[in-house]
Backbone as ProteinMPNN parsed JSONL, in Angstrom:
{"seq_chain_A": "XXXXXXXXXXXXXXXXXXXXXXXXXXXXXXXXXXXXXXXXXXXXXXXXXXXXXXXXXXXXXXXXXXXXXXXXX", "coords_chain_A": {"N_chain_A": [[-259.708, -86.084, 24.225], [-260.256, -88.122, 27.297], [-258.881, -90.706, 29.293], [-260.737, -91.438, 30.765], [-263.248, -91.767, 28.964], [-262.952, -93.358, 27.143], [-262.673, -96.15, 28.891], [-265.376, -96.249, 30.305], [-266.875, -96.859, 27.808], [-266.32, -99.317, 26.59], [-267.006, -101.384, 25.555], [-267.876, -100.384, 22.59], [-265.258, -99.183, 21.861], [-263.817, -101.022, 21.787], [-263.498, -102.498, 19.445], [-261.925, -101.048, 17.56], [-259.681, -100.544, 19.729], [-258.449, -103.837, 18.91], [-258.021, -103.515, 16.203], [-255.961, -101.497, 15.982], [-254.245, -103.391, 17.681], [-253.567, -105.597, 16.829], [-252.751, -108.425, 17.639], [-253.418, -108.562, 20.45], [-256.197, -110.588, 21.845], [-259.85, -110.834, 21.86], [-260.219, -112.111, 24.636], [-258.599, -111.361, 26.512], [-258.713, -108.241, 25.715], [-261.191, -108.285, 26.746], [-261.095, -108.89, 29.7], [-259.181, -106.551, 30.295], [-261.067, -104.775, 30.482], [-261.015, -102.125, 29.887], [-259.353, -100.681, 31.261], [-256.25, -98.667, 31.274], [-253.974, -99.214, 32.034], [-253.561, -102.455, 32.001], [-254.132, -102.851, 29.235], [-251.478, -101.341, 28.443], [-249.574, -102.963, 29.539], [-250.076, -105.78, 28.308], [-249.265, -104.614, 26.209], [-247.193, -104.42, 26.086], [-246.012, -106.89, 26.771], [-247.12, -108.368, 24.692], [-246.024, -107.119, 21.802], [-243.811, -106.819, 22.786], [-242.264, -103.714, 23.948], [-241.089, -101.618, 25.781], [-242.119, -99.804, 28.322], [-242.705, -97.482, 28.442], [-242.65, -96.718, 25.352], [-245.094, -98.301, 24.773], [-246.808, -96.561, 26.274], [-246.954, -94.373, 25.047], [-247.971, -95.014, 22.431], [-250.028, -95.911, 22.929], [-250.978, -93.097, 23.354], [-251.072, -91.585, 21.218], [-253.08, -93.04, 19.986], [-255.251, -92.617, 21.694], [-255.047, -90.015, 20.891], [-255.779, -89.808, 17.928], [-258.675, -91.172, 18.105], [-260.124, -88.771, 19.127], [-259.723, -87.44, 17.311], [-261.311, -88.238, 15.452], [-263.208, -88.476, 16.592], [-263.879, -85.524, 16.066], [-264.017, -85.208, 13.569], [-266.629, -86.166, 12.755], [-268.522, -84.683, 14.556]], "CA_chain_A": [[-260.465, -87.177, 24.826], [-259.265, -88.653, 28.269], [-259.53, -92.28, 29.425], [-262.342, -92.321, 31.316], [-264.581, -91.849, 28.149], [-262.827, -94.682, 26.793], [-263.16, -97.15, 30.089], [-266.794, -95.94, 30.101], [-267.805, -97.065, 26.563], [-264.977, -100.009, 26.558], [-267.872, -102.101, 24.46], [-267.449, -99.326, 21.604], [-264.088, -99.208, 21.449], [-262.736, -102.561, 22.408], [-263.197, -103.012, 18.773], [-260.723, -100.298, 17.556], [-258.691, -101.448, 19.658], [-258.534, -104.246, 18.222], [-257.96, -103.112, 14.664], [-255.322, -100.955, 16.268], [-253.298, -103.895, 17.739], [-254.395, -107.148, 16.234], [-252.186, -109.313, 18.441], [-254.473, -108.69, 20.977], [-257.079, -111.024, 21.878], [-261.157, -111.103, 22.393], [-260.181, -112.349, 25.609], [-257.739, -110.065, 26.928], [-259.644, -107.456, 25.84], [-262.828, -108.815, 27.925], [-260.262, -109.118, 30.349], [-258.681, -105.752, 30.746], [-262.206, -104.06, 30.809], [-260.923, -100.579, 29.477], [-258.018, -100.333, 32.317], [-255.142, -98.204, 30.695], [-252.311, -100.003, 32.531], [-253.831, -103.426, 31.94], [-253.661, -102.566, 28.063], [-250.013, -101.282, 28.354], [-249.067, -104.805, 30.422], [-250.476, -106.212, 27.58], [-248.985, -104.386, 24.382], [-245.435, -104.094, 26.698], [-245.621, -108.41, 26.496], [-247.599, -108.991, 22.956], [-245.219, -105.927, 21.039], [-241.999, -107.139, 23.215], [-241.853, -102.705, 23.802], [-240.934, -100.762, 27.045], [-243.221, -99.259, 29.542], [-243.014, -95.511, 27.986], [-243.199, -96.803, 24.579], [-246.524, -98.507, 25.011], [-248.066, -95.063, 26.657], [-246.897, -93.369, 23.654], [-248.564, -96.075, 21.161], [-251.38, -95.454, 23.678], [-251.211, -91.821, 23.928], [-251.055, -91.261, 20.139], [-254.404, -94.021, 19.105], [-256.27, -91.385, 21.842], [-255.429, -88.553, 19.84], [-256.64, -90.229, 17.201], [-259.902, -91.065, 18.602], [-260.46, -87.645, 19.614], [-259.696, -86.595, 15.74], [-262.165, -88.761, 14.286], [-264.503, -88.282, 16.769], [-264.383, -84.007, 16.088], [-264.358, -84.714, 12.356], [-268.344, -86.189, 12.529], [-269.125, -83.907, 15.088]], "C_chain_A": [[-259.642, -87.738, 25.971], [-260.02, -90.1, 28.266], [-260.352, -92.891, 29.596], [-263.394, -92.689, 30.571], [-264.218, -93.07, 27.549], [-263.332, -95.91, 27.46], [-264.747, -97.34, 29.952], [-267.441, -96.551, 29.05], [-266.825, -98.043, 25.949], [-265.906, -100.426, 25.023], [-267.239, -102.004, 22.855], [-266.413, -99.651, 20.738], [-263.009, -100.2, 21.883], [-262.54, -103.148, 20.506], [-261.866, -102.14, 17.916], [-259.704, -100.73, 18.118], [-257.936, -102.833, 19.483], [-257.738, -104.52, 16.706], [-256.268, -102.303, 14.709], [-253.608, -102.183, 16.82], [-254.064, -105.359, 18.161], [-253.566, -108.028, 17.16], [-252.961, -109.305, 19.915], [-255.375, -109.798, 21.403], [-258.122, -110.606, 22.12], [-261.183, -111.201, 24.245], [-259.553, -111.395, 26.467], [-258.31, -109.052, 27.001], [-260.687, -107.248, 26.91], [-262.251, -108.202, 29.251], [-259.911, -107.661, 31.536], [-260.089, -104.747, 30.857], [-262.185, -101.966, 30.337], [-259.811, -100.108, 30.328], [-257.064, -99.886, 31.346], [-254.273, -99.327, 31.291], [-252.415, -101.194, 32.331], [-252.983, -103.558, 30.065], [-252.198, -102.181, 27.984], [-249.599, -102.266, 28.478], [-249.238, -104.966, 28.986], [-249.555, -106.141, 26.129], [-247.105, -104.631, 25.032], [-245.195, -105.845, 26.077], [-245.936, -108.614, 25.206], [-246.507, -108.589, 22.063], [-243.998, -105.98, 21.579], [-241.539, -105.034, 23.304], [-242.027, -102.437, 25.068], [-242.331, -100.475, 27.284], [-243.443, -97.77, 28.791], [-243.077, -95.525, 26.376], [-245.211, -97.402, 24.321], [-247.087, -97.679, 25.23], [-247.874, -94.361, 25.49], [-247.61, -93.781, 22.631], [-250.308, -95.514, 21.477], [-251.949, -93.881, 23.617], [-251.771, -91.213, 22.248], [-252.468, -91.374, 19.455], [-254.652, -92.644, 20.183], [-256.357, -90.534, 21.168], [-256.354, -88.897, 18.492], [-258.507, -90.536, 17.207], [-260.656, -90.274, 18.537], [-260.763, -87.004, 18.544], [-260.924, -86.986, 15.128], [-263.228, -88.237, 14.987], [-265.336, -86.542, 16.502], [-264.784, -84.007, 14.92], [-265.941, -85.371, 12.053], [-269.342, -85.549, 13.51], [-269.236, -82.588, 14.583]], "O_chain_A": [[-258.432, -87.876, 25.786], [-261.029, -90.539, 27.714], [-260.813, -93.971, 29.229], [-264.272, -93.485, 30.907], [-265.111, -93.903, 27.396], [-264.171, -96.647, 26.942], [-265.277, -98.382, 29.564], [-268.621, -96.842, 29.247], [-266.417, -97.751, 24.824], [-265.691, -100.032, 23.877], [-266.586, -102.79, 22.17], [-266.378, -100.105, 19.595], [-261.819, -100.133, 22.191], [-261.693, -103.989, 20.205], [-260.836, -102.782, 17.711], [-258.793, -101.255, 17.479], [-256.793, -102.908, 19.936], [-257.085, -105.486, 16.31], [-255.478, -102.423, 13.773], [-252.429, -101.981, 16.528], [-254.683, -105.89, 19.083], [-254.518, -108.665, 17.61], [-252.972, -110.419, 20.44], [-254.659, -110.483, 20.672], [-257.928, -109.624, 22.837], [-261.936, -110.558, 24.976], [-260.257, -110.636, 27.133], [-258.593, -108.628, 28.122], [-260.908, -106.308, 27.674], [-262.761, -107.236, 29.817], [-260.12, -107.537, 32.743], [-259.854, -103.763, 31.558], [-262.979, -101.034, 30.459], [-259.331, -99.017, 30.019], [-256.921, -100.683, 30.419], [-254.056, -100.349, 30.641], [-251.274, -101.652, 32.387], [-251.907, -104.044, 29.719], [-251.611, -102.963, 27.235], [-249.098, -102.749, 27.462], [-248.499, -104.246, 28.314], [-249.244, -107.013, 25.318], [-246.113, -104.944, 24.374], [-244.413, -106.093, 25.159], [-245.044, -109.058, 24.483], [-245.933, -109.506, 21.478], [-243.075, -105.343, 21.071], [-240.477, -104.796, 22.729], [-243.016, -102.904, 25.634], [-243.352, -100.789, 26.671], [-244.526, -97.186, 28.756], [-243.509, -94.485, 25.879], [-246.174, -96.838, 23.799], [-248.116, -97.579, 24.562], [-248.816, -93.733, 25.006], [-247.948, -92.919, 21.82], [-251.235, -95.046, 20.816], [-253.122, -93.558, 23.8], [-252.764, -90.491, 22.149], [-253.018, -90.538, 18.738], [-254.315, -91.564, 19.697], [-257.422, -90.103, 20.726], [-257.396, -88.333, 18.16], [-259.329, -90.118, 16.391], [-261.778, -90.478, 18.074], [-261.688, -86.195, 18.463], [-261.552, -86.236, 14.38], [-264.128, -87.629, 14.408], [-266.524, -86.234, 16.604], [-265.688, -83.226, 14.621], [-266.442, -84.99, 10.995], [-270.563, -85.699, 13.47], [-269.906, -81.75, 15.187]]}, "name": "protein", "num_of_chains": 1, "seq": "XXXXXXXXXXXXXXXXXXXXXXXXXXXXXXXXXXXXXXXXXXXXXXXXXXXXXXXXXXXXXXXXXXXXXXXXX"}
C-alpha cells in the first residue's frame, strides 16, 4: 500500500491512526489531512522520537494496513 491511498481515504483511516498513536489528537489529525510529513512532525514532538524513527513507526503501521487489508480481500 503507498501513501497516496492513505491521503486519499484520510476519513477511513484517520481513525486507525488514532488507535495506533493515541496521543494524537481529533484535531491534529483534522489538521494534518493525511500529509505523511505532517504526521511524522507530529509523532517526532508527541513520542519525543527522531526524524527516521517516526518513518519507521510510520513505515511499519503501512505494512500493516496493507496486511489486513489482503487478509479480507
Amino acid at each position: 500500500m503507498n501513501w497516496d491511498r492513505i491521503e486519499g481515504n484520510w476519513k477511513q483511516f484517520k481513525g486507525k491512526v488514532k488507535e495506533e498513536w493515541g496521543k494524537l489528537t481529533d484535531d491534529e489529525l483534522d489538521r494534518m489531512a493525511g500529509q505523511r510529513t505532517q504526521l511524522s512532525g507530529k509523532l517526532q514532538e508527541r513520542y519525543g522520537i527522531a526524524r527516521d524513527e517516526a518513518e519507521r513507526r510510520i513505515d511499519e503501521w503501512l505494512d500493516q494496513q496493507a496486511d489486513q487489508i489482503d487478509r479480507t480481500h
